[in-house]
mmCIF entry with sequence, helices, sheets and N, C-alpha, C, O atoms, coordinates in Angstrom:
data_MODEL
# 
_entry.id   MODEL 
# 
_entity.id                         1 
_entity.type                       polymer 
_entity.pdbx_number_of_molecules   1 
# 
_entity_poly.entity_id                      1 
_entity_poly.type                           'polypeptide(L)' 
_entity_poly.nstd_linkage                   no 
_entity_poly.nstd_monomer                   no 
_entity_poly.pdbx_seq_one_letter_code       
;(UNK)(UNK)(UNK)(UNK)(UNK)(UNK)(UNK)(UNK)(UNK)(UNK)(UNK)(UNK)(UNK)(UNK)(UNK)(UNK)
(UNK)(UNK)(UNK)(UNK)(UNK)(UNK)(UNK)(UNK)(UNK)(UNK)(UNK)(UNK)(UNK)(UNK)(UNK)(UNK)
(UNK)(UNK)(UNK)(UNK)(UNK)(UNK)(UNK)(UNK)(UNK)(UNK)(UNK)(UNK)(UNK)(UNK)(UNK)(UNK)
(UNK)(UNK)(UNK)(UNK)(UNK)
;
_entity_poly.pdbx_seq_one_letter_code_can   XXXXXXXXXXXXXXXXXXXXXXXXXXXXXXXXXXXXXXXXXXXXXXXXXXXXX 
_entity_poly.pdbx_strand_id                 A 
# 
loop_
_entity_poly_seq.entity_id 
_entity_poly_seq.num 
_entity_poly_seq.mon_id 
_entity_poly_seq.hetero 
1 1  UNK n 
1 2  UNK n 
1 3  UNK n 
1 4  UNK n 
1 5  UNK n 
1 6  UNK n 
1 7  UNK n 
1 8  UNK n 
1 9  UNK n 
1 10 UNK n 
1 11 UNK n 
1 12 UNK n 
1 13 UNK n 
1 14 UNK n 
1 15 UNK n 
1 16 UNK n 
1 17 UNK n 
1 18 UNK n 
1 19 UNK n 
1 20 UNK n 
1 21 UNK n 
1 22 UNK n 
1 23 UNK n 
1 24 UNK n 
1 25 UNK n 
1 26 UNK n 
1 27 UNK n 
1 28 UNK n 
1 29 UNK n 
1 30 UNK n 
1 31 UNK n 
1 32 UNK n 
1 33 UNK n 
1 34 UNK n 
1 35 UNK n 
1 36 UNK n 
1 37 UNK n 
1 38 UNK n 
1 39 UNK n 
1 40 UNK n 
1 41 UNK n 
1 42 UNK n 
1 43 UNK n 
1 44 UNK n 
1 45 UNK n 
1 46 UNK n 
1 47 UNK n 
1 48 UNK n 
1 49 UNK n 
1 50 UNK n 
1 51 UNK n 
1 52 UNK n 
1 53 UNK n 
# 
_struct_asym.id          A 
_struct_asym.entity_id   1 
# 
_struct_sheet.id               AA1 
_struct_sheet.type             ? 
_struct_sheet.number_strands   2 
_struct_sheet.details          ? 
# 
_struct_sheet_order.sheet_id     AA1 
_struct_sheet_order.range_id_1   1 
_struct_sheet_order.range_id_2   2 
_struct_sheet_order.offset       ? 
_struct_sheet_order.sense        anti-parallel 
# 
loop_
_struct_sheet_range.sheet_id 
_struct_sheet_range.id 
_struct_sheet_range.beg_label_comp_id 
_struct_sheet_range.beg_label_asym_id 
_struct_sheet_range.beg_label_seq_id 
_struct_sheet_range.pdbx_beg_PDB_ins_code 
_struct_sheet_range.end_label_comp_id 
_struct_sheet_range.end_label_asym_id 
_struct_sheet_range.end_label_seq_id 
_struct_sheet_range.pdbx_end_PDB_ins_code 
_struct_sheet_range.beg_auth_comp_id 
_struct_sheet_range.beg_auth_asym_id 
_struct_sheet_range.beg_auth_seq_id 
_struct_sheet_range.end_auth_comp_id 
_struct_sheet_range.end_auth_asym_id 
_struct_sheet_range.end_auth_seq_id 
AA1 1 UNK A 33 ? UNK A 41 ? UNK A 33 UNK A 41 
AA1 2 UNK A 44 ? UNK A 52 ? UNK A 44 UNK A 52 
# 
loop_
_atom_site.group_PDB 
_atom_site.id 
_atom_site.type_symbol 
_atom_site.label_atom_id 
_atom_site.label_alt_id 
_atom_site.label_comp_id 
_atom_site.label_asym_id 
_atom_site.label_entity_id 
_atom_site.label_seq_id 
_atom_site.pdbx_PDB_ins_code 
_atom_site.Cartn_x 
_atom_site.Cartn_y 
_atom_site.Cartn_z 
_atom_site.occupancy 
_atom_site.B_iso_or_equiv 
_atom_site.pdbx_formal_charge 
_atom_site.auth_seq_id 
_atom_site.auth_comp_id 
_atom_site.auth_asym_id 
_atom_site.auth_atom_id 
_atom_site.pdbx_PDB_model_num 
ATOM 1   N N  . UNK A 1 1  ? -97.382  -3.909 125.736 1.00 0.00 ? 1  UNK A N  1 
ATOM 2   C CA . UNK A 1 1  ? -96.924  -4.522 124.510 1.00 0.00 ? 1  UNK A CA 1 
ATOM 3   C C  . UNK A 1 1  ? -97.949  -4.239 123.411 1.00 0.00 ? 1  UNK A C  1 
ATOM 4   O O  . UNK A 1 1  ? -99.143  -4.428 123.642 1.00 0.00 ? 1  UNK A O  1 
ATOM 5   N N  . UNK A 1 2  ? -97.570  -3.839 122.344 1.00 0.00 ? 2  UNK A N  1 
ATOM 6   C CA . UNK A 1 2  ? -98.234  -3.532 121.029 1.00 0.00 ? 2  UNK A CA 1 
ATOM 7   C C  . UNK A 1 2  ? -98.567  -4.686 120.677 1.00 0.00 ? 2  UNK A C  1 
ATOM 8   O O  . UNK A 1 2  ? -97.858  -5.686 120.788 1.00 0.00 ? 2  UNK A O  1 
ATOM 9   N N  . UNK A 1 3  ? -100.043 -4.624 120.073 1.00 0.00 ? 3  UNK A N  1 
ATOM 10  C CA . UNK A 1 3  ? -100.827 -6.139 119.280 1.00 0.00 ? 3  UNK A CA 1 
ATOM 11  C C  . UNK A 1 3  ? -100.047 -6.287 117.854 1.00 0.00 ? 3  UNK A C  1 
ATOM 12  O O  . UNK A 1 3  ? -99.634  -5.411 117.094 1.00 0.00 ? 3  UNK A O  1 
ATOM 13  N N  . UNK A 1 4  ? -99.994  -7.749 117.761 1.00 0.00 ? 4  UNK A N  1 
ATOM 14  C CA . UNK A 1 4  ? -99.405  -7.943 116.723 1.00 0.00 ? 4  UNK A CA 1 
ATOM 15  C C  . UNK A 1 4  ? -99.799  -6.706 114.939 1.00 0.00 ? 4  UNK A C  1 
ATOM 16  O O  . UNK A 1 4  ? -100.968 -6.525 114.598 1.00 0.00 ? 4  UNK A O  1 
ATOM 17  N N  . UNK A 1 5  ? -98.953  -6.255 114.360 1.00 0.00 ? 5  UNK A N  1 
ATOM 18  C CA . UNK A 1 5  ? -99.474  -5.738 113.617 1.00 0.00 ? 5  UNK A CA 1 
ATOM 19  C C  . UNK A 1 5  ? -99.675  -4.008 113.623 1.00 0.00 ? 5  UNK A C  1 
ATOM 20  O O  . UNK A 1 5  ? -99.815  -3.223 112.684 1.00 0.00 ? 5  UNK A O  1 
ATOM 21  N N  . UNK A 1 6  ? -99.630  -3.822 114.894 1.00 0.00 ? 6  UNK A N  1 
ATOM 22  C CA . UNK A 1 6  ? -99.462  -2.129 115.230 1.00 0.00 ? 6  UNK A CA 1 
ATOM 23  C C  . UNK A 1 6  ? -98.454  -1.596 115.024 1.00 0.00 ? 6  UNK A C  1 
ATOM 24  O O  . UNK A 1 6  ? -97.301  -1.956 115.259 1.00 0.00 ? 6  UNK A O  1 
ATOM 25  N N  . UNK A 1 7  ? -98.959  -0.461 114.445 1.00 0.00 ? 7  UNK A N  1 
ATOM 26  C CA . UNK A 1 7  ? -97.619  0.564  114.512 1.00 0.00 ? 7  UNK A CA 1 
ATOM 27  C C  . UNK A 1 7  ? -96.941  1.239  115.754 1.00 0.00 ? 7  UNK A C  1 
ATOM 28  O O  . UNK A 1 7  ? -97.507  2.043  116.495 1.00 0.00 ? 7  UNK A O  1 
ATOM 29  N N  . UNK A 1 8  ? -95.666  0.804  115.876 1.00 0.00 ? 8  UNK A N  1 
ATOM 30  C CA . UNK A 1 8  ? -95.008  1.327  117.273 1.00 0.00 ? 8  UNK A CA 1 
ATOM 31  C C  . UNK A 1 8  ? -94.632  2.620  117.527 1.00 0.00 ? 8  UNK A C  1 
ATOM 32  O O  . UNK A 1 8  ? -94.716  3.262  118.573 1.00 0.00 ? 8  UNK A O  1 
ATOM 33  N N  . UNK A 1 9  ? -94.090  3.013  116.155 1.00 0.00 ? 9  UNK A N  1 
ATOM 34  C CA . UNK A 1 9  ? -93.197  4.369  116.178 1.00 0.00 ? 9  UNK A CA 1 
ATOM 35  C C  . UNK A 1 9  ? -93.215  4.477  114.553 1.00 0.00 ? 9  UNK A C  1 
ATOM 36  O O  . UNK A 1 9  ? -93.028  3.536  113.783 1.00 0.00 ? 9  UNK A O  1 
ATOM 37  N N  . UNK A 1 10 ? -93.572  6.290  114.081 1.00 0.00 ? 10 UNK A N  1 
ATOM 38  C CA . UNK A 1 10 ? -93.552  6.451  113.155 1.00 0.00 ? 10 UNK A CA 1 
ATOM 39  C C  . UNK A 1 10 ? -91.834  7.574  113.428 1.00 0.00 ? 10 UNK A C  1 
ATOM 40  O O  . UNK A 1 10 ? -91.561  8.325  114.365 1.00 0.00 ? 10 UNK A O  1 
ATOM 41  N N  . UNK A 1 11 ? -91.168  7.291  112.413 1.00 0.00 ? 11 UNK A N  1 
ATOM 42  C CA . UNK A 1 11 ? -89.864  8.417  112.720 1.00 0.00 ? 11 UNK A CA 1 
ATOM 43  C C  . UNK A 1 11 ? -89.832  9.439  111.761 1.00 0.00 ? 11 UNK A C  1 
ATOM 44  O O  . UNK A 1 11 ? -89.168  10.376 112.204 1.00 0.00 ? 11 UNK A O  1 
ATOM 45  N N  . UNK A 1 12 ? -90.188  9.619  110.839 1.00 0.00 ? 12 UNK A N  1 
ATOM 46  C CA . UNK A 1 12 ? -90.506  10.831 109.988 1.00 0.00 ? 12 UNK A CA 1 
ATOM 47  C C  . UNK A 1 12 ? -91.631  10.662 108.813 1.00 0.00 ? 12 UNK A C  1 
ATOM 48  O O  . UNK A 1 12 ? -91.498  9.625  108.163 1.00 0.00 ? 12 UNK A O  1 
ATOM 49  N N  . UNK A 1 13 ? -92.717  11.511 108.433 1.00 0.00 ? 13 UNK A N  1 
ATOM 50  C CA . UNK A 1 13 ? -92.965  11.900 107.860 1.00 0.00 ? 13 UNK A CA 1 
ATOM 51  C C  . UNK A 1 13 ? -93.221  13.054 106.833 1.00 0.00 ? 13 UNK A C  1 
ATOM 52  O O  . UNK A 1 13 ? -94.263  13.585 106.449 1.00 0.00 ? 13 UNK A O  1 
ATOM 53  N N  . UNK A 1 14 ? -91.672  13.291 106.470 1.00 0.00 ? 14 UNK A N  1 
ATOM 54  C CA . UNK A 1 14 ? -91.260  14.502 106.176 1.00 0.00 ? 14 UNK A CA 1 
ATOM 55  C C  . UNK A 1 14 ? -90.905  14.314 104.351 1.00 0.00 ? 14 UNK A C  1 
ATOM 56  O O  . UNK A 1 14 ? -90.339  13.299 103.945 1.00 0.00 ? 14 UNK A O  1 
ATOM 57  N N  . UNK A 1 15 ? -91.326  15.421 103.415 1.00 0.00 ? 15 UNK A N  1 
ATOM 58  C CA . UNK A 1 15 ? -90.563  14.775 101.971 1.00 0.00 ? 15 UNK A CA 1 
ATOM 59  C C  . UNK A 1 15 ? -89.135  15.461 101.995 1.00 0.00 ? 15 UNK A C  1 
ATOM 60  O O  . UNK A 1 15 ? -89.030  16.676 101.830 1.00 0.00 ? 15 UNK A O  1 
ATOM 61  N N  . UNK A 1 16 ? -88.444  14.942 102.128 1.00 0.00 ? 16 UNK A N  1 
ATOM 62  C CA . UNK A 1 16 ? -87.165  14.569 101.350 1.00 0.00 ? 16 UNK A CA 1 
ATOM 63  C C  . UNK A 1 16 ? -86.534  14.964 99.641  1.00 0.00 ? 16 UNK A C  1 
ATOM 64  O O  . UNK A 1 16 ? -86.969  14.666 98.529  1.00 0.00 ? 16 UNK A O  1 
ATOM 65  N N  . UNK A 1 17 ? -85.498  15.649 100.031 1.00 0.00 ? 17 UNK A N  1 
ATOM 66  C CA . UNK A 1 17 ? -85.267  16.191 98.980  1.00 0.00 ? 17 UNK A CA 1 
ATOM 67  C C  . UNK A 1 17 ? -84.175  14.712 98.399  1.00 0.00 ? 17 UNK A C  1 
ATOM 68  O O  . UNK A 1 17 ? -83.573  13.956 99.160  1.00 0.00 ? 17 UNK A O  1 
ATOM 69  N N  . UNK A 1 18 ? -84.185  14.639 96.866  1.00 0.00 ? 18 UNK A N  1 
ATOM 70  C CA . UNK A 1 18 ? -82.987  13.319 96.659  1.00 0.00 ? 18 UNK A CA 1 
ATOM 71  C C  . UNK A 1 18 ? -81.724  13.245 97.528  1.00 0.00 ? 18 UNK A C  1 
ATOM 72  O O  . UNK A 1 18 ? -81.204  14.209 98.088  1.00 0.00 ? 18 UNK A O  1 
ATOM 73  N N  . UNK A 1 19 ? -81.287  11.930 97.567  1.00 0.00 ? 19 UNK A N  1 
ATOM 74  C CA . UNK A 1 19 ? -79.552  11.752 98.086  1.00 0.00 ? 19 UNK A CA 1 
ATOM 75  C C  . UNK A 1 19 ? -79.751  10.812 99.443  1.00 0.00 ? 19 UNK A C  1 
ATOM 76  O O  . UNK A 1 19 ? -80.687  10.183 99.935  1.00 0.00 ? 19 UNK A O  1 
ATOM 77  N N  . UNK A 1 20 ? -78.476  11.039 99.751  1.00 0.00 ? 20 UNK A N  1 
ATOM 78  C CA . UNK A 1 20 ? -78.783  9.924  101.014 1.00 0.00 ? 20 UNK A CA 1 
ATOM 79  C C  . UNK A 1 20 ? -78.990  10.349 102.206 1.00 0.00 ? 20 UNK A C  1 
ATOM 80  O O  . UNK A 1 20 ? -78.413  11.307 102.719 1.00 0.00 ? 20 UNK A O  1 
ATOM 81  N N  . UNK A 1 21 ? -80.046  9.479  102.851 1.00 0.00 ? 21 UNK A N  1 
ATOM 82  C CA . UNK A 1 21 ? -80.450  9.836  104.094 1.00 0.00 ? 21 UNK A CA 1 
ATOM 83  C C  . UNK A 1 21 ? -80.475  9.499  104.893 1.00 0.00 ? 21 UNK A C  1 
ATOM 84  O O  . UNK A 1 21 ? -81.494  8.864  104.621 1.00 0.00 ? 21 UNK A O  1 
ATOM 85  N N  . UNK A 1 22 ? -80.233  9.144  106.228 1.00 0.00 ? 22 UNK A N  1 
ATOM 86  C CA . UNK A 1 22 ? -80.061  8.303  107.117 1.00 0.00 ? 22 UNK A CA 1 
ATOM 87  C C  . UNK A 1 22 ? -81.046  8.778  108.798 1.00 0.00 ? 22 UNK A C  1 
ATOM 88  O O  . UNK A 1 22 ? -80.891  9.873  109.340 1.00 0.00 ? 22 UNK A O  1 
ATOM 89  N N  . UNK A 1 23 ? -81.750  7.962  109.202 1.00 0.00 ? 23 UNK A N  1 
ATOM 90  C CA . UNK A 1 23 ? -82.524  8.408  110.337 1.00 0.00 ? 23 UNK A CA 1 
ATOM 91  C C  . UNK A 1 23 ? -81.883  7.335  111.814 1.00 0.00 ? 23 UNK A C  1 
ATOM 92  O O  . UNK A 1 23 ? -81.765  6.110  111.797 1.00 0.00 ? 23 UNK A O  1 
ATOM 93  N N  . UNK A 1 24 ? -81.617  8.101  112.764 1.00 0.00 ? 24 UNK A N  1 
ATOM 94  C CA . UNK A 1 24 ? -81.388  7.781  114.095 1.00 0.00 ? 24 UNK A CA 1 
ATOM 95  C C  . UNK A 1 24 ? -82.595  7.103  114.982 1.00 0.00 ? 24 UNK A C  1 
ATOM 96  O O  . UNK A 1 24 ? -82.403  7.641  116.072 1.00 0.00 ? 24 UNK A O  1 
ATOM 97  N N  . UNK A 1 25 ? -83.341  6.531  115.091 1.00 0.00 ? 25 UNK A N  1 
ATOM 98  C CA . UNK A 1 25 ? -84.382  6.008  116.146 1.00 0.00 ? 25 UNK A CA 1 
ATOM 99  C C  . UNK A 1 25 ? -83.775  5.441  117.818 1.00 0.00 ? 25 UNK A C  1 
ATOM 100 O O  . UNK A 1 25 ? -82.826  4.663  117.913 1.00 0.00 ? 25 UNK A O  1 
ATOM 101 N N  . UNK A 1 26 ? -84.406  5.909  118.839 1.00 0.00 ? 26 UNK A N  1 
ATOM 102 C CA . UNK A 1 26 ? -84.151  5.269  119.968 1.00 0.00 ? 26 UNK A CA 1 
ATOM 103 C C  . UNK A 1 26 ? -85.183  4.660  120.565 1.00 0.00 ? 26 UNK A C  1 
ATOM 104 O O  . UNK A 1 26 ? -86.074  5.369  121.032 1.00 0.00 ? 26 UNK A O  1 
ATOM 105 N N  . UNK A 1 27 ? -85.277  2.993  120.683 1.00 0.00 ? 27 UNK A N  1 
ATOM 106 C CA . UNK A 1 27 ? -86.475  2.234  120.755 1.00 0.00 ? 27 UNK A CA 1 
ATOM 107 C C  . UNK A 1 27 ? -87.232  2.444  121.957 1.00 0.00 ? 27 UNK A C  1 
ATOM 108 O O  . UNK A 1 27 ? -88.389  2.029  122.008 1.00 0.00 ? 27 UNK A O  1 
ATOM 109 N N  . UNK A 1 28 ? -86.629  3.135  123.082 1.00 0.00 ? 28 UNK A N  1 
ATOM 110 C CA . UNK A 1 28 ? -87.266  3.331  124.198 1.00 0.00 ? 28 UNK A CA 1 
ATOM 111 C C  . UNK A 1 28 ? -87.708  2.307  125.249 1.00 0.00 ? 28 UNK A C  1 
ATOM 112 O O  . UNK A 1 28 ? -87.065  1.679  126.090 1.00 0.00 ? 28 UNK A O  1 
ATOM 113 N N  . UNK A 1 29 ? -89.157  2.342  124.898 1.00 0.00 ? 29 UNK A N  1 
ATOM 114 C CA . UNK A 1 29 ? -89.730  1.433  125.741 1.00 0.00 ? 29 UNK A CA 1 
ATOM 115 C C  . UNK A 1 29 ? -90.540  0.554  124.668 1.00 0.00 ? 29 UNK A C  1 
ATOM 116 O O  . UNK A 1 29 ? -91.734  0.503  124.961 1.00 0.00 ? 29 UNK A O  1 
ATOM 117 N N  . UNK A 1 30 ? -90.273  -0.006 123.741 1.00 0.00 ? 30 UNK A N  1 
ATOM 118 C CA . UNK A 1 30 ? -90.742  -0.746 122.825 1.00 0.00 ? 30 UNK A CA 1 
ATOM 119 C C  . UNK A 1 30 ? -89.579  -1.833 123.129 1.00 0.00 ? 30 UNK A C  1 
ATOM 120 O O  . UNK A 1 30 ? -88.398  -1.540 123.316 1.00 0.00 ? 30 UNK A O  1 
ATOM 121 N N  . UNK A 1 31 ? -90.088  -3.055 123.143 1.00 0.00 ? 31 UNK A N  1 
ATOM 122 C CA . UNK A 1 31 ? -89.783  -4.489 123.861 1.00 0.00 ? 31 UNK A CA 1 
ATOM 123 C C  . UNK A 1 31 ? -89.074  -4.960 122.468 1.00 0.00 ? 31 UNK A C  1 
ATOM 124 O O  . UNK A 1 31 ? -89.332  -4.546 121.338 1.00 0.00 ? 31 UNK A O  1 
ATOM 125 N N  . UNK A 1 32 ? -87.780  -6.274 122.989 1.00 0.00 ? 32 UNK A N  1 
ATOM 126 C CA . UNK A 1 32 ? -87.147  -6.686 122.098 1.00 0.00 ? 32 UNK A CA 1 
ATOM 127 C C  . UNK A 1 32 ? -88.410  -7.405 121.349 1.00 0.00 ? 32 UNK A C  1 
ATOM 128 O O  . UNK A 1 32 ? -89.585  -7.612 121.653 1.00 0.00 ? 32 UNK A O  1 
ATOM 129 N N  . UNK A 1 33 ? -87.442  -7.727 120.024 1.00 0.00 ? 33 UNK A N  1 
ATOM 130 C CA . UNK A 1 33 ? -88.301  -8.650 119.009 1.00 0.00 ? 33 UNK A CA 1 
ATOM 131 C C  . UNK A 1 33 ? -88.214  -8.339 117.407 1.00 0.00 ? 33 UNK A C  1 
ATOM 132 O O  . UNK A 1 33 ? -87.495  -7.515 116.842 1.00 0.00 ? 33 UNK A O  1 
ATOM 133 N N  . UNK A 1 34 ? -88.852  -8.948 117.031 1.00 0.00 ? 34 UNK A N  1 
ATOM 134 C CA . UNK A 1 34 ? -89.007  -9.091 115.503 1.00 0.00 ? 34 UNK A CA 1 
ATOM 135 C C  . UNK A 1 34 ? -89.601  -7.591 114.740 1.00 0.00 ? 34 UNK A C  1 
ATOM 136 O O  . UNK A 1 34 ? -90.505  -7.390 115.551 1.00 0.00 ? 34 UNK A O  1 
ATOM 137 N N  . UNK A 1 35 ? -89.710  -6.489 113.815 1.00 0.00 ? 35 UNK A N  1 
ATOM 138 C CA . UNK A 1 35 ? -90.453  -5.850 113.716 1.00 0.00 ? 35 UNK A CA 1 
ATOM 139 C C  . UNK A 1 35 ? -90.362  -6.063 112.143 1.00 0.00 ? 35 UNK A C  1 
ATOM 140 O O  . UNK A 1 35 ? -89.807  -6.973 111.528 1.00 0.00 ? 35 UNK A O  1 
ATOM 141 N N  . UNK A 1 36 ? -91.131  -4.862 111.622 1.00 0.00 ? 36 UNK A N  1 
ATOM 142 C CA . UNK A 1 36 ? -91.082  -4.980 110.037 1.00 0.00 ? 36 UNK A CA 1 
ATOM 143 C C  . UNK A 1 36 ? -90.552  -3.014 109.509 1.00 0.00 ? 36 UNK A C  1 
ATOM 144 O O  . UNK A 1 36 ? -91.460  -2.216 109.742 1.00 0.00 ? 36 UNK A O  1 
ATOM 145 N N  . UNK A 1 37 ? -89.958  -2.728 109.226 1.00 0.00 ? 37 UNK A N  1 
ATOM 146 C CA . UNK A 1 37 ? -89.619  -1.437 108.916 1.00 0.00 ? 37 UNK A CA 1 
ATOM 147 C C  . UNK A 1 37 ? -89.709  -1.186 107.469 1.00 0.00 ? 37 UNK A C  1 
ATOM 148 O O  . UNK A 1 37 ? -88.908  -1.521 106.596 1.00 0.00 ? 37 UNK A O  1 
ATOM 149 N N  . UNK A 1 38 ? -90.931  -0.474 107.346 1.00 0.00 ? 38 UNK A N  1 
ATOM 150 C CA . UNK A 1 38 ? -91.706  0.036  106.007 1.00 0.00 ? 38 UNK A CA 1 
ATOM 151 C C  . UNK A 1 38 ? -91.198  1.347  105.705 1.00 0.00 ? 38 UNK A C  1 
ATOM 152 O O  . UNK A 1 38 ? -91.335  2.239  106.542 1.00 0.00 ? 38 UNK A O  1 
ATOM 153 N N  . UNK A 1 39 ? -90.552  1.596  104.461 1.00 0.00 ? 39 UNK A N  1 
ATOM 154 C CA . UNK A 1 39 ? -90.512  2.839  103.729 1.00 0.00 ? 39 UNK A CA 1 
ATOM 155 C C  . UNK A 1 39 ? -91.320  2.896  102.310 1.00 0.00 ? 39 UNK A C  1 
ATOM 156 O O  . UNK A 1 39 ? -91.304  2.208  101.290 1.00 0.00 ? 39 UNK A O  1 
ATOM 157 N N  . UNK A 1 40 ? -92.157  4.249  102.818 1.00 0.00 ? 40 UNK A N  1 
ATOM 158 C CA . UNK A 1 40 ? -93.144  4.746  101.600 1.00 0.00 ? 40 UNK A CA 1 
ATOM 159 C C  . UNK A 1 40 ? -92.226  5.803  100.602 1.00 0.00 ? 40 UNK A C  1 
ATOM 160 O O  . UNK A 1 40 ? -91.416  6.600  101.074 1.00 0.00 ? 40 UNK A O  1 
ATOM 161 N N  . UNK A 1 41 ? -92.456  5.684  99.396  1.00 0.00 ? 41 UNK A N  1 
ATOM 162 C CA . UNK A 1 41 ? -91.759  6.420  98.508  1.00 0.00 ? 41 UNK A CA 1 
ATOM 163 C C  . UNK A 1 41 ? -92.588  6.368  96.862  1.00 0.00 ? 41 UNK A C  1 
ATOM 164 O O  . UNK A 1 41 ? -92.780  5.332  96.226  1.00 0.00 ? 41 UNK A O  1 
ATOM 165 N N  . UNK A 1 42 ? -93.015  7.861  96.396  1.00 0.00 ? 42 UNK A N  1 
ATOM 166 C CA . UNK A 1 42 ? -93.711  7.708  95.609  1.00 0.00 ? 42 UNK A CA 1 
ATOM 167 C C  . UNK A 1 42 ? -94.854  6.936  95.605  1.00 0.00 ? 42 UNK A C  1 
ATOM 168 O O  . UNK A 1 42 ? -94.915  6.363  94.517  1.00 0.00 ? 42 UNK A O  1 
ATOM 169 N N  . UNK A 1 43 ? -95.886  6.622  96.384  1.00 0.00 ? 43 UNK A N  1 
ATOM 170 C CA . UNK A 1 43 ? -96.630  5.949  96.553  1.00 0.00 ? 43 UNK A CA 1 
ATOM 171 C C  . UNK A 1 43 ? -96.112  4.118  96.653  1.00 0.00 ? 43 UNK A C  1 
ATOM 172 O O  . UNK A 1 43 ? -96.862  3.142  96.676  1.00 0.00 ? 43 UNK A O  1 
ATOM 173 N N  . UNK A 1 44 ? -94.968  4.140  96.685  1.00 0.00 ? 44 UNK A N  1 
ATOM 174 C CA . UNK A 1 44 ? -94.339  2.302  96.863  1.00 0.00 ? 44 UNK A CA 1 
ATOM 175 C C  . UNK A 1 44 ? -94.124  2.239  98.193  1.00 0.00 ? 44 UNK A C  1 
ATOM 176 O O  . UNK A 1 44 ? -93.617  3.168  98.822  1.00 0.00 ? 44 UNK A O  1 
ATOM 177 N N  . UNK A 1 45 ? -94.446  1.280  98.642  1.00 0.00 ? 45 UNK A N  1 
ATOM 178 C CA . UNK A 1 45 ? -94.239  0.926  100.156 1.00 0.00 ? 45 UNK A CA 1 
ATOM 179 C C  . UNK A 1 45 ? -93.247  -0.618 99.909  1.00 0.00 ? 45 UNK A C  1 
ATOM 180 O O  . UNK A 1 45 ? -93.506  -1.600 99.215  1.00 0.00 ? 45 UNK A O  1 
ATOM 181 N N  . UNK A 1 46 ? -91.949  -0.294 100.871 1.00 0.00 ? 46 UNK A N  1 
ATOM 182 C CA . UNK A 1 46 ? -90.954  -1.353 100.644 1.00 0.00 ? 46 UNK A CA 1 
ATOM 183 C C  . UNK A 1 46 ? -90.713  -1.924 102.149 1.00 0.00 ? 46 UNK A C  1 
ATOM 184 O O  . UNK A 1 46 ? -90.646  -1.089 103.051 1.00 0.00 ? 46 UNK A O  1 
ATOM 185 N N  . UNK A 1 47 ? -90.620  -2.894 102.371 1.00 0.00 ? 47 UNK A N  1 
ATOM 186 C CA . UNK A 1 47 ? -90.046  -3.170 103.829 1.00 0.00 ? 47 UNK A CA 1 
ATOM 187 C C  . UNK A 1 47 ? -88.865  -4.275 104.468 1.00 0.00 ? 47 UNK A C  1 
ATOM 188 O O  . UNK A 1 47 ? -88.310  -4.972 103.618 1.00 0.00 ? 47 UNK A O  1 
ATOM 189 N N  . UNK A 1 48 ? -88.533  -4.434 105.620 1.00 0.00 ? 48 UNK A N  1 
ATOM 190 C CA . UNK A 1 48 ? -87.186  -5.298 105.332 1.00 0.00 ? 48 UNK A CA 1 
ATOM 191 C C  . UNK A 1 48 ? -88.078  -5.682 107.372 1.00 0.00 ? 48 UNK A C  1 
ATOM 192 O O  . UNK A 1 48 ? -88.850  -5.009 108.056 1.00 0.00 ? 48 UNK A O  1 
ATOM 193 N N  . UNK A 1 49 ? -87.337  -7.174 107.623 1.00 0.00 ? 49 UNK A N  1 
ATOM 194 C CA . UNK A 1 49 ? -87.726  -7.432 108.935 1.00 0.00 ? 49 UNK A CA 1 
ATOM 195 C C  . UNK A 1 49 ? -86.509  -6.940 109.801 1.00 0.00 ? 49 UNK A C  1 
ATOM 196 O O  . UNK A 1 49 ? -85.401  -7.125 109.299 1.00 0.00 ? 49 UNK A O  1 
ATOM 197 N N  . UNK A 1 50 ? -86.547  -6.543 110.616 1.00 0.00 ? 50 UNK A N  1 
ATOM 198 C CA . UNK A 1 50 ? -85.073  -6.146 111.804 1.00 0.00 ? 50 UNK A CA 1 
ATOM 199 C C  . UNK A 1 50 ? -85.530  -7.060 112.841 1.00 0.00 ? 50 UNK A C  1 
ATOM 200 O O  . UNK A 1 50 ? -86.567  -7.693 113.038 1.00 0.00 ? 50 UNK A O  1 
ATOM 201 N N  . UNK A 1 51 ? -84.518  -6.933 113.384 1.00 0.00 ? 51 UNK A N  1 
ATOM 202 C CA . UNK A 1 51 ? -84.576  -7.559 115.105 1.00 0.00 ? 51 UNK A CA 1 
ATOM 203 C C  . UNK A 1 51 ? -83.853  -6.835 116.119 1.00 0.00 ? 51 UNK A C  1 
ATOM 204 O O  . UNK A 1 51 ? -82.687  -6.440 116.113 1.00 0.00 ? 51 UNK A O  1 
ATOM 205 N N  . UNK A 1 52 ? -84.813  -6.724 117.044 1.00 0.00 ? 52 UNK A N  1 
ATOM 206 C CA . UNK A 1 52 ? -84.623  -5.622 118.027 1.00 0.00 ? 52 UNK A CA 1 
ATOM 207 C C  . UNK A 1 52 ? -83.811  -6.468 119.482 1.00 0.00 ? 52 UNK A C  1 
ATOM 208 O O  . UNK A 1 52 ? -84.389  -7.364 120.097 1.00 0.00 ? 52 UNK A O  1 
ATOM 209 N N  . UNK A 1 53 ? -82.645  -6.057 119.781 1.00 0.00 ? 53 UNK A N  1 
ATOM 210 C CA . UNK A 1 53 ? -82.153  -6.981 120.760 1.00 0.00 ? 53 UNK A CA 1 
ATOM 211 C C  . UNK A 1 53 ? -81.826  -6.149 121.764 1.00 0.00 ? 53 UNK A C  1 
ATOM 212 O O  . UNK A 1 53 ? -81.355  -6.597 122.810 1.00 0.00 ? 53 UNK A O  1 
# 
């Protein structure tokens, strides 16, 4: 189990050309629960909480 606060899985760090984009993740072996899913853009970092069930 990851310590509170670690990063589990990074899924791309790739730049992106404009429009919409959509990314697939498969959680694997990362345990249900609460996480925080951060997107960087232009130097802004935005995030939203999910729940992993």
């Amino acid at each position: 189990m990851a310590p509170n606060g670690a990063v589990v899985a990074k899924v791309s760090k790739e730049n992106l050309q404009p429009g919409v984009h959509s990314v697939e993740w498969h959680s694997g072996i990362v345990p249900n629960g609460r996480y925080v899913v951060t997107i960087e853009h232009n130097g802004k970092v935005s995030g939203k909480n999910v729940i992993l069930k």
